[in-house]
N, C-alpha and C positions, 0 to 999 in steps of 0.2 A: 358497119365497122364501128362507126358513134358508140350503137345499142350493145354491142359485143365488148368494146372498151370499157363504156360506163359499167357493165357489169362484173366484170373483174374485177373494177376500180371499189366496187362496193363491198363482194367479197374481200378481197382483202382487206379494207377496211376493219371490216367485223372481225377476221381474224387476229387483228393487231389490236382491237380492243377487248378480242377473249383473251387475248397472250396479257396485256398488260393488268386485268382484271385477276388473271392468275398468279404475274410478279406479286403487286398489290398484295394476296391474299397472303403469298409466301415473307416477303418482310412485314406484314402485319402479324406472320406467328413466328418470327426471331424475333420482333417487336415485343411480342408478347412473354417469349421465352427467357428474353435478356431481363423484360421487367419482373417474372418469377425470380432471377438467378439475382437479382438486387435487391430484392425482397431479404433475400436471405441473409441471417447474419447472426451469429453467435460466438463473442468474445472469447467465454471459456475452451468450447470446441478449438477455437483457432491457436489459443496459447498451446493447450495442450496438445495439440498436433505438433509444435515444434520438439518435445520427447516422444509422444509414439502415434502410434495410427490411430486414427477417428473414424466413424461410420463417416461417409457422406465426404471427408476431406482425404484424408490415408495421411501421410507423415512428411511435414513438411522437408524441403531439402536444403532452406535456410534460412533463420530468424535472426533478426537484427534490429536492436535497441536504440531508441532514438532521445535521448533525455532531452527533456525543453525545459524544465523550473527543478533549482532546489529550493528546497524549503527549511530551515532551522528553526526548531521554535520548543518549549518546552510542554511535556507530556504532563498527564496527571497526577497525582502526588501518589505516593501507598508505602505502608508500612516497610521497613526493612529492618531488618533484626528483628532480637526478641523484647518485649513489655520487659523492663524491668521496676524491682520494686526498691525502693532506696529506703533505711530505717535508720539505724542512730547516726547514719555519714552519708553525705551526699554521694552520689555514684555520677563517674565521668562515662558517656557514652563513646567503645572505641570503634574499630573500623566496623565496616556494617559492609555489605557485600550485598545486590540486588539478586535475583534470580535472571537466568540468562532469558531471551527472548528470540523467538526468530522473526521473521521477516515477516510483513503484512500487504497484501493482495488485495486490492479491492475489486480485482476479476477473480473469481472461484475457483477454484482449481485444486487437488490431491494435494499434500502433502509432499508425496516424493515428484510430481513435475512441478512443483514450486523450488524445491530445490534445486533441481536441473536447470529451472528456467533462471535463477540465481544468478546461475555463474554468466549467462549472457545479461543479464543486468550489470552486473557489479563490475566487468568488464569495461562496461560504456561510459559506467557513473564516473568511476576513476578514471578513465581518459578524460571525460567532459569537465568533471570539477576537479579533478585530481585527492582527492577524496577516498577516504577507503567506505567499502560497504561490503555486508557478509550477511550470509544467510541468516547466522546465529548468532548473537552479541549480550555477551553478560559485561556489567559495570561496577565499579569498586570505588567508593566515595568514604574519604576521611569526614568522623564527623565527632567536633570537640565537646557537644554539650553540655549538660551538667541535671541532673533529675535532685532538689532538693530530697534533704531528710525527710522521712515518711512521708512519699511522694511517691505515684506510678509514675513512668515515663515511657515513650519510645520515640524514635526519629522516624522522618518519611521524605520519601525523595522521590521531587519532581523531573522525570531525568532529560536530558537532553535529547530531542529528537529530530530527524529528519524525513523528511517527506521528497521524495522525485516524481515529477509526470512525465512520461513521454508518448511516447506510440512505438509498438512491437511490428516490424515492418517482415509478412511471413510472406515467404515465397514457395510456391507449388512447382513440381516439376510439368506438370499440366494443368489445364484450367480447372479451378475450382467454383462450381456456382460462376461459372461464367468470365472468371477471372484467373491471371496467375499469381498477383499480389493481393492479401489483402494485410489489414491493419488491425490492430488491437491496441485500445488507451487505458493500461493501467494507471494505477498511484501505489506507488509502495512507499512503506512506513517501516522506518528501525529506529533502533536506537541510536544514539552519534556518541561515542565514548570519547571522541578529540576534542568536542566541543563543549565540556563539563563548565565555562561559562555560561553555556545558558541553560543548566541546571541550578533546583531550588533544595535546600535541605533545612529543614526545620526542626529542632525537638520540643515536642508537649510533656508539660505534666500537667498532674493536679495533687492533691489530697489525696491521701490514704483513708479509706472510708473504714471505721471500727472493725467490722468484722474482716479484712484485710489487714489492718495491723494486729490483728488477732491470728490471724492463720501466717502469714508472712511475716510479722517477727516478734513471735509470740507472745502479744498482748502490749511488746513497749511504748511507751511513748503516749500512752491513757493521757495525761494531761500535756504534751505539747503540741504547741498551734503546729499543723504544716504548712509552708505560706500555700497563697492563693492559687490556682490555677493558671499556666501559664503556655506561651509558645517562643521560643527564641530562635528566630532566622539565620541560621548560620552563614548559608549563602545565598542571594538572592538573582535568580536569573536573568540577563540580558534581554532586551524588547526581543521577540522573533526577528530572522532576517530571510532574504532569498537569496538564490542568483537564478540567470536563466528570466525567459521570458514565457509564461505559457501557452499552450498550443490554440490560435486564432478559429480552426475548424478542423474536423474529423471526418474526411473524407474516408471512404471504403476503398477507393480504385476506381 
């Protein structure tokens, strides 16, 4: 009875250490498969799944914009209007009008789902800072200067800009790479046309150089001095500012 028990005792045994030997191998390949499926990860793919289908993803069935920092602060300076040339009268510089601009991505994405993906931006922004924001934004800047006698001149405008980061929170209708949410942290970049305080406007001249007062206003002004070279700041822009806090970490899900 002992010898007949012990032996049972033993078989079974063994089978509970094949059975658990095969649990073991089974969550060591979900183990493995979840650590493939968090491996994975491509920002662009995930934006653009929220306007259409992706290999690998298909088409998201809801993205939602989470803004955490704005940003205020002024852009680089660049020409606006045209060069002009001043000869026997000073010339006043009048409104100057920028070229419009759209939106800026710092995740890649087409054209036309940048635009789409817009309006779930612009939605948030305005709720969060109450703030307008828009794909496309051109800016219109009064500027008084003055370009002496026989003098080039143009203006340039550093314009007013903003910056938002947040994280694009994309929901799958089924698991994607293992997950049903995942994340995406852009930074977009526009123009702020309300905020034309902390835009800079300048106009340069210099000297009309001979053969310039020779072609532009036909040869006059051979003996008058042009004055020197100059820049005069018309407006000068505000320190940068924020609001919002930025994002501590970037989890995926």
């Amino acid at each position: 009875m002992n010898t007949l028990f012990t032996g049972r005792k033993r078989r079974s045994a063994a089978v509970a250490v094949t059975g658990m030997a095969m649990l073991g191998g089974m969550f060591a390949g979900i183990g493995t498969a979840n650590a493939a499926d968090d491996n994975w990860y491509d920002q662009s793919a995930l934006l653009t799944s929220c306007q259409q289908n992706v290999d690998g993803l298909g088409k998201a069935d809801r993205c939602r914009f989470e803004p955490a920092k704005r940003e205020i602060f002024t852009g680089p300076a660049r020409q606006v209007g045209p060069t002009v040339h001043a000869c026997a009268t000073k010339i006043t510089l009048g409104r100057q009008t920028t070229s419009g601009r759209t939106e800026e991505n710092s995740i890649g994405v087409s054209v036309g789902v940048e635009a789409g993906l817009s309006k779930v931006f612009s939605a948030s922004i305005q709720t969060t800072y109450n703030h307008t924001w828009s794909y496309s934004t051109s800016e219109t800047t009064e500027i008084g200067g003055e370009v002496p006698e026989y003098s080039v001149g143009y203006a340039t405008l550093a314009p007013a800009m903003q910056r938002v980061t947040g994280r694009m929170v994309i929901n799958y209708p089924k698991r994607r790479h293992g997950h049903y949410l995942w994340y995406a942290y852009p930074t977009l970049t526009q123009y702020d046309p309300d905020e034309m305080q902390y835009s800079t406007t300048t106009v340069y001249s210099r000297p009309m150089t001979a053969q310039e007062r020779q072609s532009m206003c036909n040869g006059a002004g051979g003996t008058v001095s042009a004055p020197p070279a100059t820049h005069t700041t018309i407006h000068l822009a505000q320190p940068p500012t924020s609001q919002g806090a930025g994002l501590s970490g970037r989890p995926r899900n």
